[in-house]
Residue, then its C-alpha position, 0 to 999 in steps of 0.5 A: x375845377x369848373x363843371x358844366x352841365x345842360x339843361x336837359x341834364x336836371x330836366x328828370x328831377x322832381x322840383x324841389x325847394x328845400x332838402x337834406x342830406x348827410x354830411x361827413x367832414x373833418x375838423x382843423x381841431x381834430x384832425x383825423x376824426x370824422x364829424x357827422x352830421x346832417x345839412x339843411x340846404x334850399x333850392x331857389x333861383x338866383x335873380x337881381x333884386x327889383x330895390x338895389x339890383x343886387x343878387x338875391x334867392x327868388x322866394x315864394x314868400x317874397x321875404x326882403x333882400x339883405x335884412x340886417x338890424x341897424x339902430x334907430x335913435x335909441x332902438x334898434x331895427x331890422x331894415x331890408x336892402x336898401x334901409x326900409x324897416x321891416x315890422x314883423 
């Protein structure tokens, strides 16, 4: 199923980066029985990364795209999307 919607449908919402919300879903290993639980989501437009052009969550932080640990020699590092490390 696909939905559409316009612009001018979200225009009253207040903006928002970050929310929650109360879920209730069921198992495969228990059918039947409902878990319940809270969901943690974010909010964030979605754009090309200026490194790898890949599509990544536009970030206030400007925190990296595509951060992995990778090993180095005989360490192991974090890197960004297109393999600079990142010092924390």
């Amino acid at each position: 199923m696909i939905t559409y919607s316009r612009e001018s449908d979200w225009a009253h919402l207040q903006p928002a980066t970050q929310g929650i919300s109360h879920r209730s879903t069921t198992s495969s290993r228990r059918p039947g029985k409902a878990i319940e639980g809270t969901v943690h989501y974010r909010i964030a437009a979605v754009s090309p990364c200026p490194d790898c052009g890949g599509l990544t969550y536009e970030t206030a932080t400007g925190y990296p795209h595509g951060v992995r640990w990778v090993r180095l020699g005989d360490r192991h590092a974090k890197v960004d999307c297109v393999g600079r490390e990142i010092f924390s």
